[in-house]
C-alpha angles and dihedrals in degrees: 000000000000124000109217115239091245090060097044095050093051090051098052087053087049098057092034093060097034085098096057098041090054089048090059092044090062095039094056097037109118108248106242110273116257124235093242090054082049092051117105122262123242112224122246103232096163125023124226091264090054092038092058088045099056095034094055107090093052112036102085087061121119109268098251087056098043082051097045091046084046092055094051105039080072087075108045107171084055095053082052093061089046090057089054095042096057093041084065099049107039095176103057111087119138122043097314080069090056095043090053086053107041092095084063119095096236124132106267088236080049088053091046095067091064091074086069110053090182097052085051091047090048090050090042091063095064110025072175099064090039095064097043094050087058099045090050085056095053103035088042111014086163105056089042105061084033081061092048092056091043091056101044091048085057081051091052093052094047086057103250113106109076146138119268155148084296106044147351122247115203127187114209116199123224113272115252119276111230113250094262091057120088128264109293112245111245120301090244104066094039107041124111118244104204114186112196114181104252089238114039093207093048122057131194114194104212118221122194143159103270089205093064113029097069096054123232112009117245099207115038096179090062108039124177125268114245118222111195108220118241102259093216085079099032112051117217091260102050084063104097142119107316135350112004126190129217132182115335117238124224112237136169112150105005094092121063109141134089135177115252105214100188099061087019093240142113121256121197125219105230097202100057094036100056088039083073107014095070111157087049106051116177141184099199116097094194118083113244118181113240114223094202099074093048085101091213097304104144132239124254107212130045095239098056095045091052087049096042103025090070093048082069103061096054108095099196090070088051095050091047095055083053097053102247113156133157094279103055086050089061098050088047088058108045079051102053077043084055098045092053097056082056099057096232118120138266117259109245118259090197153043099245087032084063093040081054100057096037085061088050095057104049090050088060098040082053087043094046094049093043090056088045090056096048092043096055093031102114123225120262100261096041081052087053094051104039089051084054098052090040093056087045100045095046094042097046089067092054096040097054090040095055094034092098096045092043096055088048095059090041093062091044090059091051099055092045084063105047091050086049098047107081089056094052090053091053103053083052130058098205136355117264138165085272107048087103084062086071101052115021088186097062087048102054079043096062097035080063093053095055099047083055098056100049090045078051095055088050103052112073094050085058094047102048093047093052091059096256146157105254107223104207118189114250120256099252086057094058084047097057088053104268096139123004 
């Protein structure tokens, strides 16, 4: 069988380029995808110039503080109360503070910033800031504390971030690269600043103008906010250039945090912090924010409020912190069995379980009275009799107390008439339906007498029939006119 030439030809190009066909496909081929490019991506909620700004204030504490007001900022509403709560007592500070507070329900990092009334009355001054600074820790614990130790190394160049009687300031080189990395950057840009109080058991919380510590500002179109610091704390001439140092506060057992600089967290020291944390004992050194104490702020970035958010619905975390174990179960229930050989009601467990009983309630209060009325309703006739009784009964006291004066004035009226009659006849000739027209006077007269005639003529039936005395005027007094 013959190949035709065009065939052929087209064969011998095909296996003569098949090499280099093979060559660019490999070339050109994507490399396989590494784990860390597949890793999720945290969110940037703050960039570096809002992260110095908010960090600040606070980056020059001693690392159990910054650690401690780390921990709290994450729950914002509760910082608030301790604010509050120190405000209102000035004089606790140390751990008498913390053990004053432990029957709060505050988070226990929340309880250890009483000890320290002027780091309250700093946070008091911006609930904003608080939050945020929160938020940035959760959302981005790394650059955070990568922006701690940037800005304390600016404050180490100005010249104002040194060991003293106060605290100890260390400086912890890099650790070592093997031989295959790359060439470190310089020492100065990647060392550690630690900041340890002098005296573990005293601590003095430093306070500084943010504006000028650090030296020159980096972004002057986003400054630091400046706290004053409450001068109770800070007497006049501890306000100076730099760091400056007020009262030292007592501590044994309130701090028990620290950063962790190498994995940029905050470990706990169990020890210190079950010896005053009683009611919350733990086993896990490593902090871990609790979602229950958020008091429905909520969260700023997506990720946290998909890892947090589901932490609130579960209501077995909620009925730890509380307290609630098997045994108090079982004493609930033999309680609620008690109550219902008794006959009395079960507590609600709920809001619509109370509304329901409330209207309950309310149904049988309005059906109860209803029942009471028609019960001591009287009948009709017993109604008609007892309103009679009742008129004569109230009206006979005051009858037989105003008879005398009433037939006195009676009388007087009477005599008043007939003095005034004869003129009366004179200025008329003769009586019509219009001669009171004349003389008002005469007319309301005899409209009285004739109101007490008629009140006259009635007496003596109601009396009689009530059982009294009957008072009759004297004959002289019938005589004289009284009653004609």
């Amino acid at each position: 069988m013959r190949i035709p030439l065009f065939y052929a030809m087209s064969a011998l190009l095909l296996l003569s380029a098949g090499p280099c066909l093979a060559q660019a496909t490999q070339t050109t081929a994507p490399a396989p995808a590494n784990a860390a490019d597949t890793a999720p991506v945290k969110e940037a909620v703050f960039n570096q110039e809002q992260l110095d700004q908010m960090l600040a204030p606070i980056a020059l504490y001693p690392d159990p503080l910054l650690a401690q007001v780390l921990m709290a900022t994450t729950y914002p509403g509760e910082v608030a109360e301790a604010v509050t709560w120190s405000k209102a007592h000035p004089d606790a500070k140390g751990d008498d503070a913390v053990k004053q507070v432990a029957n709060q329900t505050w988070d226990p990092s929340v309880q250890a910033l009483v000890a320290f009334p002027q780091v309250l009355a700093t946070l008091g001054q911006d609930p904003v800031w608080v939050q945020r600074l929160g938020d940035a820790f959760l959302a981005q614990p790394d650059d955070v504390m990568n922006g701690v130790q940037r800005l304390r190394r600016q404050a180490q160049a100005a010249g104002n971030l040194q060991s003293n009687q106060y605290q100890n300031v260390t400086v912890q080189a890099p650790a070592p690269a093997p031989a295959s990395a790359p060439a470190p950057a310089p020492a100065s840009s990647t060392s550690t600043i630690i900041i340890q109080p002098a005296d573990p058991q005293v601590v003095y919380v430093p306070t500084y103008n943010p504006t000028t510590t650090y030296g020159t500002w980096a972004y002057p179109a986003s400054p630091p906010v400046y706290y004053p610091p409450p001068p109770a704390y800070y007497p006049g001439s501890a306000l100076m250039a730099g760091l400056a140092f007020g009262t030292g506060v007592a501590i044994i057992g309130s701090l028990w945090g620290d950063c962790d600089w190498n994995d940029n967290d905050i470990d706990i020291d169990v020890d210190r912090y079950n010896n005053i944390n009683r009611n919350n004992q733990i086993t896990n050194n490593k902090w871990q924010h609790n979602a229950v104490h958020r008091d429905g702020v909520p969260y700023r970035d997506s990720r946290s409020r998909e890892q947090y958010g589901r932490q609130l619905s579960g209501a077995n975390q909620r009925d730890a912190y509380r307290g609630d174990n098997a045994q108090r179960a079982q004493a609930r229930e033999k309680a609620r069995s008690s109550m219902d050989r008794h006959g009395i009601e079960r507590p609600a467990t709920s809001n619509r379980e109370a509304r329901d009983q409330a209207r309950r309630a309310q149904s049988d209060n309005i059906a109860g009275n209803r029942t009471q009325s028609g019960a001591d309703r009287p009948r009709t006739s017993d109604r008609a009799q007892n309103t009679a009784r009742n008129t004569r009964e109230n009206q006979q006291p005051r009858r037989d107390a105003g008879q005398v004066n009433q037939r006195s004035q009676d009388r007087s009226q009477v005599r008043q008439t007939a003095q005034n009659r004869p003129a009366a006849s004179a200025g008329s000739a003769r009586n019509n339906a219009f001669a009171g027209a004349r003389s008002p006077s005469q007319s309301n007269v005899q409209a009285a007498r004739g109101r007490a005639s008629q009140a006259s003529a009635m007496r003596p039936s109601a009396a009689r029939s009530a059982g009294h005395q009957i008072s009759r005027p004297s004959a002289p007094a019938r005589q004289r006119g009284g009653r004609r």
